[in-house]
C-alpha positions as CSV (number, residue, x, y, z in Angstrom):
1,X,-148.2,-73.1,-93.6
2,X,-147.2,-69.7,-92.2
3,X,-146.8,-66.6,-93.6
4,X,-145.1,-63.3,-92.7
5,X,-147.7,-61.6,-94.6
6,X,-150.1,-59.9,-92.3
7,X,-153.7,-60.8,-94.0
8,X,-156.4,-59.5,-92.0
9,X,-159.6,-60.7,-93.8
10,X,-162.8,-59.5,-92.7
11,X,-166.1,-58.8,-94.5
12,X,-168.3,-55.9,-93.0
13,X,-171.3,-58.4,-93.1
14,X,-170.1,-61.1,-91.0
15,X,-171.0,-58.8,-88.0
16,X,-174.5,-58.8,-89.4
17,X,-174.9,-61.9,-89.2
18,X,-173.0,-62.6,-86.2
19,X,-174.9,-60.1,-84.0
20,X,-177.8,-62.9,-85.0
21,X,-175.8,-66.1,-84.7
22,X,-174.0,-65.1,-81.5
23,X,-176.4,-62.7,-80.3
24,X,-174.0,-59.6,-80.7
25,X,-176.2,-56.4,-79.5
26,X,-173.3,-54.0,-79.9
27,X,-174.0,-54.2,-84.2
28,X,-177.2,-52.7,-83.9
29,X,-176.3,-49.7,-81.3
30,X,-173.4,-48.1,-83.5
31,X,-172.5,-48.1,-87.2
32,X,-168.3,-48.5,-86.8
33,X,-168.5,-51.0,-84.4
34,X,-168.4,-53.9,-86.4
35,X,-165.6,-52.5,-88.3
36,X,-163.4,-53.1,-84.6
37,X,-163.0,-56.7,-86.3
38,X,-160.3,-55.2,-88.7
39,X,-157.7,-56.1,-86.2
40,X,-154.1,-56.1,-87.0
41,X,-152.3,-59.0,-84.2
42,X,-150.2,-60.3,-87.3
43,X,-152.2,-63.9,-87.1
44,X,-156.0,-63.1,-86.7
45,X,-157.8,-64.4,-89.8
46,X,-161.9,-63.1,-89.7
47,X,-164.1,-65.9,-91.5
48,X,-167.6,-66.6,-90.8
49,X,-168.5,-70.4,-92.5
50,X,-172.1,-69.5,-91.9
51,X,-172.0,-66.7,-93.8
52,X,-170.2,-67.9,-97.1
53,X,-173.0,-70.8,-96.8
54,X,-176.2,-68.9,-96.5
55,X,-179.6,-70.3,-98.0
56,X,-182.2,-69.8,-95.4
57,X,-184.6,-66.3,-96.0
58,X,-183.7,-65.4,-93.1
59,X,-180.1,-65.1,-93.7
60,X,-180.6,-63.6,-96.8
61,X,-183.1,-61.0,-95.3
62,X,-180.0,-60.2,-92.9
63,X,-177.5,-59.6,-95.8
64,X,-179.9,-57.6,-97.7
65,X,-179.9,-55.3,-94.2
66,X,-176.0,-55.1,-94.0
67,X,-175.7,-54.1,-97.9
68,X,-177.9,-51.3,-97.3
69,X,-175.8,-50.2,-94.6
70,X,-173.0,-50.5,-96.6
71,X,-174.3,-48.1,-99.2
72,X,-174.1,-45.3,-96.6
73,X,-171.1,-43.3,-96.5
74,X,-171.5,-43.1,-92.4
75,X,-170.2,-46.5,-92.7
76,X,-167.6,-46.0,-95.1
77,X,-166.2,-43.2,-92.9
78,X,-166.2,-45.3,-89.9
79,X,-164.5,-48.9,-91.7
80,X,-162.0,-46.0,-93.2
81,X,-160.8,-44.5,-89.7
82,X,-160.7,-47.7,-88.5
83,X,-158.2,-48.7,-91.4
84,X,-156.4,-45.5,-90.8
85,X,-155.9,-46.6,-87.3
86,X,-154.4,-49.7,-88.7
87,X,-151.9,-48.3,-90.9
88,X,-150.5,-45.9,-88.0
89,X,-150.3,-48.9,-85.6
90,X,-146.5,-50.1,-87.8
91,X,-144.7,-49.9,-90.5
92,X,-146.2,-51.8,-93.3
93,X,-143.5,-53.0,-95.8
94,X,-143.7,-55.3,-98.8
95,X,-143.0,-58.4,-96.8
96,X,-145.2,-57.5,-94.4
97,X,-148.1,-55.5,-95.9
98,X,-151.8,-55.0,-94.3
99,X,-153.6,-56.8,-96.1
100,X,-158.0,-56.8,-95.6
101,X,-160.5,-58.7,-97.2
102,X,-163.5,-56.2,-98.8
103,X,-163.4,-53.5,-95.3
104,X,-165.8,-51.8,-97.1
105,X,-168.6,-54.9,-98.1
106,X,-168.6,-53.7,-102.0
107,X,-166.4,-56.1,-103.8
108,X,-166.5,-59.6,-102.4
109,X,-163.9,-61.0,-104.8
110,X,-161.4,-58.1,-103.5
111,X,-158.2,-57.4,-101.4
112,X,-157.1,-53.8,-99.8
113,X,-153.5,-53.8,-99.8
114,X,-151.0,-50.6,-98.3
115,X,-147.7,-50.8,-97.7
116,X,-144.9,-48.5,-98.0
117,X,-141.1,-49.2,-100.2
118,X,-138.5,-47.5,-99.2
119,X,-137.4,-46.3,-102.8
120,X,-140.7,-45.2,-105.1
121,X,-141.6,-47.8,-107.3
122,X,-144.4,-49.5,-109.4
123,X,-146.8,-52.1,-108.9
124,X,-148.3,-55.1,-110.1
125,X,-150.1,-58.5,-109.2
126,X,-151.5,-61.6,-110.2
127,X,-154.0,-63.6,-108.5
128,X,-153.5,-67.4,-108.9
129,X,-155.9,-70.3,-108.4
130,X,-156.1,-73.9,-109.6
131,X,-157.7,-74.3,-112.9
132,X,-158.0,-70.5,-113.9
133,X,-156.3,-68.1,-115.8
134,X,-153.8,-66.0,-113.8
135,X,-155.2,-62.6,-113.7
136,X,-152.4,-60.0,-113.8
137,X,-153.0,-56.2,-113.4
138,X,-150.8,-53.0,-112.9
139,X,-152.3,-51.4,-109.6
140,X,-149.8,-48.3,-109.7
141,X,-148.0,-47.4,-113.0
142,X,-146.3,-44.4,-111.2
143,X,-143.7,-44.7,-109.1
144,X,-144.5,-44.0,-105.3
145,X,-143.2,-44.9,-102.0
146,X,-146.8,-45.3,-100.3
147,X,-148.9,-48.0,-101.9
148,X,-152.5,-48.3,-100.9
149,X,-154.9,-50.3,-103.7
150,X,-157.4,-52.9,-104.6
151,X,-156.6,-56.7,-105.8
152,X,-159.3,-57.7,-108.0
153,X,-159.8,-61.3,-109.2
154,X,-160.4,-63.2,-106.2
155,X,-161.9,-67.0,-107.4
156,X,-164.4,-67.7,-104.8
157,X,-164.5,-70.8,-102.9
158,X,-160.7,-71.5,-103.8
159,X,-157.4,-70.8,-102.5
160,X,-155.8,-68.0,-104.3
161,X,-152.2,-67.3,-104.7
162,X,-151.6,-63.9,-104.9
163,X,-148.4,-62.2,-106.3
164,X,-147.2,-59.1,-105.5
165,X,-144.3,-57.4,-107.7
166,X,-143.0,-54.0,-107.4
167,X,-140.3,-52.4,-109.9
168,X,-138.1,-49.1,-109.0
169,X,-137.1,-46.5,-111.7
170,X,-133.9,-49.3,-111.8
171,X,-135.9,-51.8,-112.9
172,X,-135.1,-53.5,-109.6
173,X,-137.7,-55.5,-108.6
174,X,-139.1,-57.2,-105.3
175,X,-141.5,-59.7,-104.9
176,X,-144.2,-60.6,-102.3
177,X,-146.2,-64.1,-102.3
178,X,-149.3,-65.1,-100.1
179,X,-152.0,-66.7,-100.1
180,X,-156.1,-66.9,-99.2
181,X,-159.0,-68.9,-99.5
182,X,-161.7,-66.8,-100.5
183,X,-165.1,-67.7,-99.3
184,X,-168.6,-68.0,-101.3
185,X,-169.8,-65.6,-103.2
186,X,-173.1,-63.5,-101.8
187,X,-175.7,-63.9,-104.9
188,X,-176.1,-66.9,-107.4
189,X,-174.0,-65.7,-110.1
190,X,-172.0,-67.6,-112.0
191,X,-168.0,-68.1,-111.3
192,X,-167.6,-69.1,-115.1
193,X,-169.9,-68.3,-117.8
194,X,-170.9,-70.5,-120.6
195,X,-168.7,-69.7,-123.9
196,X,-169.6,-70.9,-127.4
197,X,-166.7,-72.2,-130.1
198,X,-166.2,-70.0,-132.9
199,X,-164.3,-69.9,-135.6
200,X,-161.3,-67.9,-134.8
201,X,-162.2,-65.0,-136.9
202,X,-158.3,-63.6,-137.1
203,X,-159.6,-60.9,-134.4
204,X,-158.3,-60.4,-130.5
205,X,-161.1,-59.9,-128.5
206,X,-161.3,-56.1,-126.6
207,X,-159.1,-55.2,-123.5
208,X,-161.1,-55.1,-119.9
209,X,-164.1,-56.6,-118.1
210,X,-167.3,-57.4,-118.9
211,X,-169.4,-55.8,-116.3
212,X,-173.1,-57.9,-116.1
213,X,-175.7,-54.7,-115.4
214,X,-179.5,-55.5,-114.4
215,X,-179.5,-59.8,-114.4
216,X,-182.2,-59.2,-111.3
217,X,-182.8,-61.6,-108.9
218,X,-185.3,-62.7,-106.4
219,X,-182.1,-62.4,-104.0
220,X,-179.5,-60.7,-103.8
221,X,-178.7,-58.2,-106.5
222,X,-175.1,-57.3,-107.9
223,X,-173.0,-56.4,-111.2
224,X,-170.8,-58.3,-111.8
225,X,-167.5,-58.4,-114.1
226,X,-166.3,-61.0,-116.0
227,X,-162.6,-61.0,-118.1
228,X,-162.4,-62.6,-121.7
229,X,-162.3,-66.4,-120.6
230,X,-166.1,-66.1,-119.2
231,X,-164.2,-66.2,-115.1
232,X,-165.6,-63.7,-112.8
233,X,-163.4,-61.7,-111.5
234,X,-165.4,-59.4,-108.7
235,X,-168.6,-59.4,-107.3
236,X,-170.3,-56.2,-106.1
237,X,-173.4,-56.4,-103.9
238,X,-176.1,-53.6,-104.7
239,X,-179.3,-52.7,-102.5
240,X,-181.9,-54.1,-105.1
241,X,-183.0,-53.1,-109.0
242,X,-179.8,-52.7,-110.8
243,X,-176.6,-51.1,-112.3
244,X,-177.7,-49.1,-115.9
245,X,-174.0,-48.3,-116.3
246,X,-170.9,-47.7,-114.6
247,X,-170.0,-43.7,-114.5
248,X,-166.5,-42.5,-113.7
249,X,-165.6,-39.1,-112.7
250,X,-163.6,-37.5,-110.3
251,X,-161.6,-40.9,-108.7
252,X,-165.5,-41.9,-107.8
253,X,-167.3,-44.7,-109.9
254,X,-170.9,-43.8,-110.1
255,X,-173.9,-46.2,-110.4
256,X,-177.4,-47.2,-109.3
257,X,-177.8,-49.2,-106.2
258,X,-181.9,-49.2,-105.9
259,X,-184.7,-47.2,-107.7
260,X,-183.5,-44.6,-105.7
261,X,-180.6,-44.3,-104.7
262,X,-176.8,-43.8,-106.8
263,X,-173.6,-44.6,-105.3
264,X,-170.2,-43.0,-105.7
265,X,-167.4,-45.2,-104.8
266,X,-163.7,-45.4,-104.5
267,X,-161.3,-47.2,-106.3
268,X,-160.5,-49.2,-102.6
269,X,-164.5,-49.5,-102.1
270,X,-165.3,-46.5,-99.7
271,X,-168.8,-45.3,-100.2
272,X,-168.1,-41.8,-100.6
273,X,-171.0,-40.2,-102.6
274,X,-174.7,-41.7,-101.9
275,X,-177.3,-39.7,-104.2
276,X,-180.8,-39.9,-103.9
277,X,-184.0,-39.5,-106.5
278,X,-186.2,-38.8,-103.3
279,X,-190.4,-39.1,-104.1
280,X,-189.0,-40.0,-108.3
281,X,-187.7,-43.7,-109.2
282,X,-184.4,-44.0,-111.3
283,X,-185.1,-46.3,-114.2
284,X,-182.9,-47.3,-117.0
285,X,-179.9,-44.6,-117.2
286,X,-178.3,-41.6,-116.4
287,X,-175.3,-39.3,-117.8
288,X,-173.3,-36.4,-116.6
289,X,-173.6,-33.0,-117.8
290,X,-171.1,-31.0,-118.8
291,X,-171.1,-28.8,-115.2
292,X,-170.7,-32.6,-113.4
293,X,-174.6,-33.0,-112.8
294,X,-176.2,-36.3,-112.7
295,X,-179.0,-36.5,-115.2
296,X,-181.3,-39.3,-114.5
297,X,-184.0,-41.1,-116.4
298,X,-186.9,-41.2,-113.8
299,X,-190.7,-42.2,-112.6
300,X,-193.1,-41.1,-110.2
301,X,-195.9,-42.9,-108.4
302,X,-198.7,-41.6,-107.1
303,X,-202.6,-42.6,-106.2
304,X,-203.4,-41.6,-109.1
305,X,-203.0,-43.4,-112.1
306,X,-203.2,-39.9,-114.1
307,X,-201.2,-37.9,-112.3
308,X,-198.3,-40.9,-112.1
309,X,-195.4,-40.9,-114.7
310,X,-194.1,-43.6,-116.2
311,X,-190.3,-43.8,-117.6
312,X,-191.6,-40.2,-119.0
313,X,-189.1,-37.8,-116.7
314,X,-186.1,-36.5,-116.6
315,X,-184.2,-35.4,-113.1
316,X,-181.1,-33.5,-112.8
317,X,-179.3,-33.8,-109.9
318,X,-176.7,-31.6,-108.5
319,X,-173.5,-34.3,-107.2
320,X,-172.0,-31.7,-104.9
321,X,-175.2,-30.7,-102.7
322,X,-177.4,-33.8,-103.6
323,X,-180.3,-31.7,-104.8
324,X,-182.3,-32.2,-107.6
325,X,-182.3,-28.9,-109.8
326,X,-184.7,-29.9,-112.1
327,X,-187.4,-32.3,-113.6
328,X,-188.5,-32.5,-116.7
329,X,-192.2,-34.3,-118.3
330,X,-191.8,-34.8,-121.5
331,X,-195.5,-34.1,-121.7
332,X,-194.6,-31.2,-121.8
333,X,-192.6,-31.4,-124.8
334,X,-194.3,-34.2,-126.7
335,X,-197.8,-33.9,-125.0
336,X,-200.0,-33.4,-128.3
337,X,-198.9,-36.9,-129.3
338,X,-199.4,-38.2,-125.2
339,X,-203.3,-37.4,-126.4
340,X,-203.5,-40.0,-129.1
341,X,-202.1,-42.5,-126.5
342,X,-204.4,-44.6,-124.9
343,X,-204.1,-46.7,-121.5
344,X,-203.4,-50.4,-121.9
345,X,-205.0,-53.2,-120.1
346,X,-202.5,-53.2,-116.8
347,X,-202.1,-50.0,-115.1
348,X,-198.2,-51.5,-114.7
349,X,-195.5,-51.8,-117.2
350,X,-193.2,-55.0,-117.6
351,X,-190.7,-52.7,-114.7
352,X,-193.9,-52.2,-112.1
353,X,-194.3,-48.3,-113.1
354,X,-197.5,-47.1,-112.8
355,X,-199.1,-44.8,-115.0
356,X,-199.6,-44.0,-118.7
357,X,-195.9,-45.8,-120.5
358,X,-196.7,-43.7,-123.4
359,X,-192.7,-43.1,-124.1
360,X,-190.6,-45.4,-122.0
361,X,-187.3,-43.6,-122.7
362,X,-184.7,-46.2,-122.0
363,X,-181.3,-44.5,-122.9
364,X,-180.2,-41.1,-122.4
365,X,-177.0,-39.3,-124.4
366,X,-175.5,-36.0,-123.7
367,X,-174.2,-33.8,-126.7
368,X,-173.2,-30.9,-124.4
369,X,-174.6,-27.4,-124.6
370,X,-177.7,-28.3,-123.1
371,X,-178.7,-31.0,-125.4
372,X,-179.6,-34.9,-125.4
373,X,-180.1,-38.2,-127.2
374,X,-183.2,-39.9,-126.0
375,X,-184.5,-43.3,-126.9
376,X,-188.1,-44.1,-127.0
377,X,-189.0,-48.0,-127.0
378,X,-192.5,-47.3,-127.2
379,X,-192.2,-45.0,-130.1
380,X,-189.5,-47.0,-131.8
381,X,-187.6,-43.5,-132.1
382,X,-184.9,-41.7,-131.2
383,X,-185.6,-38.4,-129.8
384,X,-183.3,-35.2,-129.6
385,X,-184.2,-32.2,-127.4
386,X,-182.0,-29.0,-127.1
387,X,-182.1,-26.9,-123.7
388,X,-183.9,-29.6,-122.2
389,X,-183.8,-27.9,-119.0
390,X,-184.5,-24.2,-119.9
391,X,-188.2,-23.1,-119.7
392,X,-188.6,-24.0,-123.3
393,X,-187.0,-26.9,-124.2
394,X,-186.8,-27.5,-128.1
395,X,-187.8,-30.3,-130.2
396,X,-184.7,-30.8,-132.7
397,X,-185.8,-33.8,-134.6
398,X,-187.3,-37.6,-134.6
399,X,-185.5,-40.4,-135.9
400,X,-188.5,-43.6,-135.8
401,X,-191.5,-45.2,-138.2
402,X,-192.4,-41.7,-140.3
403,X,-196.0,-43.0,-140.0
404,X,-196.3,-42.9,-136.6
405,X,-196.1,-39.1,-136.2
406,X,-197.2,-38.3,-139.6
407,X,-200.8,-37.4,-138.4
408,X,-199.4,-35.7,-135.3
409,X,-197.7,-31.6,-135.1
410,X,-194.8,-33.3,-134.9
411,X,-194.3,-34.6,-138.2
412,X,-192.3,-32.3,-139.8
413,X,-189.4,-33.4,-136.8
414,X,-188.8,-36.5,-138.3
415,X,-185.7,-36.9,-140.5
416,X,-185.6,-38.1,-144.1
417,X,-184.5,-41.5,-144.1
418,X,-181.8,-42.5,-147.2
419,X,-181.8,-45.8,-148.4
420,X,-184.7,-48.7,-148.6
421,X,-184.3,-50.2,-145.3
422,X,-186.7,-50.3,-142.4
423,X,-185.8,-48.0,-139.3
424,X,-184.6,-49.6,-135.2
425,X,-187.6,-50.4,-133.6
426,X,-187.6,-51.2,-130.1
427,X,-184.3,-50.0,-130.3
428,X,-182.2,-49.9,-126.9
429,X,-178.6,-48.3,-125.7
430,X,-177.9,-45.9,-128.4
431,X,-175.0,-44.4,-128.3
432,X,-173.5,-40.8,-129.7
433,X,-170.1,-40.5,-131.9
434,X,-169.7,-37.1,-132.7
435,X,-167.9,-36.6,-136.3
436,X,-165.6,-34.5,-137.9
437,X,-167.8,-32.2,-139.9
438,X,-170.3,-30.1,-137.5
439,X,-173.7,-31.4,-137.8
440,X,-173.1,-34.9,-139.0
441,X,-172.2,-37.7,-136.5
442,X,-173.1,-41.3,-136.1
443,X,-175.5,-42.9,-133.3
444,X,-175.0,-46.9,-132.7
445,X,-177.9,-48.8,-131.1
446,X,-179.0,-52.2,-130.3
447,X,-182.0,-52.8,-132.8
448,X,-184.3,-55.3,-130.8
449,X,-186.4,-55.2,-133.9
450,X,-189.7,-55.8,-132.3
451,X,-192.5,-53.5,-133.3
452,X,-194.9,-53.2,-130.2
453,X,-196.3,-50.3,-128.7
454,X,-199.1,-51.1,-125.7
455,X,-200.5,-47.5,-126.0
456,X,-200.9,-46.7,-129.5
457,X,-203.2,-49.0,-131.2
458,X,-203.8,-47.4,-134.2
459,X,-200.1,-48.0,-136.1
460,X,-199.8,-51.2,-137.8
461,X,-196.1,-52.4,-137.0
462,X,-197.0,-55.4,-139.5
463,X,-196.4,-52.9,-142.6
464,X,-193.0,-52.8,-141.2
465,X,-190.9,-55.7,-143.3
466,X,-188.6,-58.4,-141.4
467,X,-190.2,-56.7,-137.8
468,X,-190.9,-59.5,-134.8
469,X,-194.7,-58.8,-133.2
470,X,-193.9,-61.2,-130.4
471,X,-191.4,-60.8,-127.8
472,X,-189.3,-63.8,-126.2
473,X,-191.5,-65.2,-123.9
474,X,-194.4,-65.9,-125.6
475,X,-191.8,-68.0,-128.9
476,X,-191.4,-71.1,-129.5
477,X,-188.0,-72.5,-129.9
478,X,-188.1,-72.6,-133.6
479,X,-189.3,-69.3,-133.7
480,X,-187.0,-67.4,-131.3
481,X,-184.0,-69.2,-133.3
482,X,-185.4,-68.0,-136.6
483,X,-186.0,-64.5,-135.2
484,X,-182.9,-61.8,-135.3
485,X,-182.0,-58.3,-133.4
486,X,-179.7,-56.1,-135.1
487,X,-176.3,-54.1,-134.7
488,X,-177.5,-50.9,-136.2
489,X,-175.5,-47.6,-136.9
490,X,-177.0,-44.4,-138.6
491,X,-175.2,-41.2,-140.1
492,X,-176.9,-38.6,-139.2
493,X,-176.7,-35.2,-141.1
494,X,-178.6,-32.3,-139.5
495,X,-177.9,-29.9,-141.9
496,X,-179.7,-31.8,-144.8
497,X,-182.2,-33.2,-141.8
498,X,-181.6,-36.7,-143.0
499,X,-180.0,-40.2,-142.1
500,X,-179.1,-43.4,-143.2
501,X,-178.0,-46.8,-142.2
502,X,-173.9,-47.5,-142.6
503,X,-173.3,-50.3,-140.8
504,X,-176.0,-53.4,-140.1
505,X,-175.3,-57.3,-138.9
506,X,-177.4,-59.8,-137.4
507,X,-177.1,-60.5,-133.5
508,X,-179.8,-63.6,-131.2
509,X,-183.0,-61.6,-130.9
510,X,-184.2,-60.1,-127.7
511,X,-187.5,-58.5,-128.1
512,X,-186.5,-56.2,-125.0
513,X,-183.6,-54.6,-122.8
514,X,-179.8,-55.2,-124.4
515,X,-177.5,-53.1,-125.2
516,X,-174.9,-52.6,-128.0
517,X,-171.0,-51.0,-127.4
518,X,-168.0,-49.9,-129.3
519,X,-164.7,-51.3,-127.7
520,X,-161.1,-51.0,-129.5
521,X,-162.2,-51.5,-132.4
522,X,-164.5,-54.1,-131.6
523,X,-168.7,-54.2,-131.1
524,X,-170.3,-55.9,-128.2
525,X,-173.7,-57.0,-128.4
526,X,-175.8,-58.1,-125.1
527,X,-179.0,-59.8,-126.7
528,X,-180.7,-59.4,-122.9
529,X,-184.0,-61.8,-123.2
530,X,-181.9,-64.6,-124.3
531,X,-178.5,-63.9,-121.9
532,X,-176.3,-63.9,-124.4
533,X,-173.2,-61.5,-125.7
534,X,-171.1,-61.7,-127.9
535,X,-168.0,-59.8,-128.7
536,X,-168.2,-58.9,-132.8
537,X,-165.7,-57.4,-135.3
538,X,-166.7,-54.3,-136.7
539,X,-168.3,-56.1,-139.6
540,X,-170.5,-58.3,-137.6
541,X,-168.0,-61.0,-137.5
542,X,-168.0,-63.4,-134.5
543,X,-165.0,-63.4,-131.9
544,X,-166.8,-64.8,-129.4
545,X,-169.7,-65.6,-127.2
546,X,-170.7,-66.3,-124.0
547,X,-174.3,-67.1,-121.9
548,X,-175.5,-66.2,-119.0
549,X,-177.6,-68.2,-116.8
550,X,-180.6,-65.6,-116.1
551,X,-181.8,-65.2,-112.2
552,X,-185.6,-64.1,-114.0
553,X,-185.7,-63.3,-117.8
554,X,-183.4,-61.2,-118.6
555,X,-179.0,-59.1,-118.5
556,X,-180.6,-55.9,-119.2
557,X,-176.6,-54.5,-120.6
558,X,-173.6,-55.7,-120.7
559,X,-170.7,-52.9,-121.3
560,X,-167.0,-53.7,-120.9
561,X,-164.2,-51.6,-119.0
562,X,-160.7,-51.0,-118.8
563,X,-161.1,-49.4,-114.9
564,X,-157.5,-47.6,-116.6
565,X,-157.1,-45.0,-113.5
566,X,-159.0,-46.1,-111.2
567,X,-158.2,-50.0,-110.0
568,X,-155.5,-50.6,-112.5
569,X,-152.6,-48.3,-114.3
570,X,-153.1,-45.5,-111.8
């Protein structure tokens, strides 16, 4: 079947692997080379079957070599000139639009698409394929006359039809149809996720895409996002480690790529921003400030096991120069309680960080002015500091077990809890909600409700009632099932220096990791250790669920968004 469309599909790896396969030296000599494949003769089509169908190490070795050439914005810049060139070589129009497969290597389920309409109009699509969903977004809500965007949705290993629309200020409309087979996906995640029935709890599930952050694999690493029937709907390739979170600012999407490096990309793909952490690793998450630096929860190794720092640091990173401004220890701010610590039996924590994991902060909140949310899973609190980055950094309070600091200078930090129940422990992915009276707000977190710590021997976590001991790994069925991890939310009132627990339900325990969001009106859980979420009402209430088939052990978040402004409604 022909079409007048003009579909130039290329993926900036198949050179990679081609310059092996076919011997190709040029690859290896300059960067933008490879990008000379984007060719626009109205007919040339760009697949590479022995790419979509790779299994040997080898292969995979090569792809791991191209994605870390794609996270460089050297490349970027060269696959966009070359796409520039492109669109000055004719007029693109509707019914003829350029149209290129992933240029830029960082969304494998993904279609550039520029044209130009001769009156200014709105756009739309919808990407078809047998036995799915349609998936139908607005690419442009404004009305322009030069189109340039991303198609997201792409089923892999199918032929998708895809559907473009545009509408003038008329309401006259104009229609484009083609289609493409899109080839295999690059890592072993799944095309459609497990879902669970559940009663229909009179509740629509949230707007957006599930976005899968951290389910690490021996291969090749990725996020990946998923829409509400459990399809995926774009895959995105990362160096190695994982994705904490997805960050937006300034028409860039921010996240982690490896232990040290963050990427900022484009709504079309481009590479535009690469950060780096330089001698410190990146662990867990990382926020803006209110002056656009990247504040980044970090490690250091050295020979030493002493002098190492273990998920106990705190980087800020200035986005416009690349530089990091400052590092914090929070030895320095906690240290009297780093002395009762002792060192466990391995010198390496569950993440491979070496040193003394007396703190392992695993989520990171900015309140502006100079002041953050920390989470501690090794203290089972929650920790705010106030000019964190000044030369003396104050401890504001401690929300956690008021026995475990109680013989410690630190004591008199930790809030007066109201109300019988028993406080997070374990507790990942808390979130701020400021409120409407000035000091008194909410935090939300993902109770994992085990109470461990593997450098403090001395507190007894049994006194704690309805807390696991073990994690996961080392249940039986019977017990894991029994087991529970909690939805948790806390009103916090700093001007009486107490808090209590307003909102509780039950979620599938995960000793570890997970992560807990608000979402119109909605509450999604990710119990991690198990690879489950589930989409809740506000009062705990079941929409729906969905499993994850885990590469090692673990989905260390799942958060969902609506990309508003920068892939769709723009």
């Amino acid at each position: 079947m022909r079409f007048s469309v003009v579909i130039v599909i290329v993926f900036v790896a198949v050179m990679a692997v081609l310059s092996i396969v076919l011997g190709v030296e040029a690859y290896s000599r300059r960067n933008d080379v490879s990008t000379k494949a984007i060719t626009d003769n109205g007919k040339t089509v760009l697949v590479n079957g022995n790419f979509d169908q790779m299994s040997s190490q080898a292969t995979q070795s090569a792809v791991k070599k191209m994605i870390q050439k794609i996270y460089t914005t050297d490349y970027s810049t060269s696959v966009k000139a070359n796409l520039n060139r492109l669109k000055k070589k004719t007029s693109y129009t509707l019914s003829h639009p350029l149209v290129v497969h992933n240029p830029y290597g960082t969304n494998t389920t993904s279609l550039y698409v520029y044209f130009k309409t001769s009156d200014a109009a709105s756009v739309k699509y919808t990407v078809s394929a047998s036995g799915v969903k349609d998936f139908t977004k607005t690419a442009e809500k404004h009305y322009l006359t030069t189109h340039e965007f991303t198609i997201l949705g792409l089923t892999p290993n199918q032929t998708n039809t895809i559907t473009v629309t545009t509408t003038d200020k008329n309401g006259n409309k104009s229609v484009k149809t083609f289609k493409y087979r899109c080839g295999s996906l690059l890592s072993d995640t799944e095309v459609n996720l497990t879902k669970t029935k559940v009663k229909s709890s009179g509740q629509k599930l949230s707007s957006g895409l599930y976005a899968i952050l951290g389910n690490d694999s021996v291969g090749i690493d990725y996020v990946a996002y998923y829409d509400n029937n459990g399809h995926l709907r774009s895959e995105i390739p990362i160096i190695g480690y994982r994705a904490h979170r997805l960050l937006f600012k300034d028409g860039l999407m921010y996240f982690s790529v490896s232990q040290t490096k963050i990427a900022g990309v484009n709504d079309l793909g481009q590479v535009e921003k690469m950060l780096f952490t330089g001698k410190y690793l990146l662990h867990h998450d990382y926020v803006f400030d209110e002056d656009g630096n990247l504040v980044v929860l970090g490690s250091l190794r050295t020979n030493s096991y002493t002098t190492s720092r273990s998920e106990d640091l705190i980087l800020r990173i200035n986005v416009k120069t690349g530089k990091i401004m400052n590092v914090v220890d929070l030895g320095d701010i906690l240290g009297d309680y780093k002395k009762t610590t002792t060192r466990p039996k391995s010198d390496y924590n569950a993440e491979g960080a070496y040193g003394l994991d007396w703190m392992h902060i695993n989520t990171i909140q900015y309140l502006g002015d100079e002041t953050y949310l920390l989470s501690s899973r090794e203290t089972s609190t929650v920790i705010k500091v106030s000019n964190l980055f000044e030369s003396s950094p104050n401890l504001d309070y401690l929300i956690g077990p008021k026995d475990l600091w109680k013989n410690t200078p630190y004591a008199d930090k930790v809030l007066k809890k109201i109300g019988s129940f028993v406080s997070a422990t374990g507790q990942h992915s808390i979130t701020y909600e400021k409120g409407d009276t000035d000091g008194v707000y909410h935090i939300y977190l993902y109770n994992n409700n085990l109470g461990v710590s593997q450098t403090n021997s001395t507190f007894n976590w049994s006194q704690l009632n309805g807390v696991q001991l073990k994690n996961n790994l080392i249940m039986t069925d019977k017990e894991e099932a029994s087991a529970s991890s909690y939805y948790y939310e806390y009103e916090v009132d700093e001007n009486k220096r107490t808090y209590k627990l307003v909102s509780k339900f039950k979620v599938p325990y995960s000793s570890h990791v997970s992560s807990a969001q608000k979402k119109d009106g909605n509450i999604i859980m990710d119990s991690g250790f198990q690879g489950i979420f589930g989409e809740y009402t506000c009062t705990g209430k079941l929409i729906q669920q969905y499993r994850v088939s885990l590469n090692k052990y673990m989905v260390y978040r799942v958060y969902k968004y609506d990309f508003n402004g920068f892939y769709f409604n723009k």
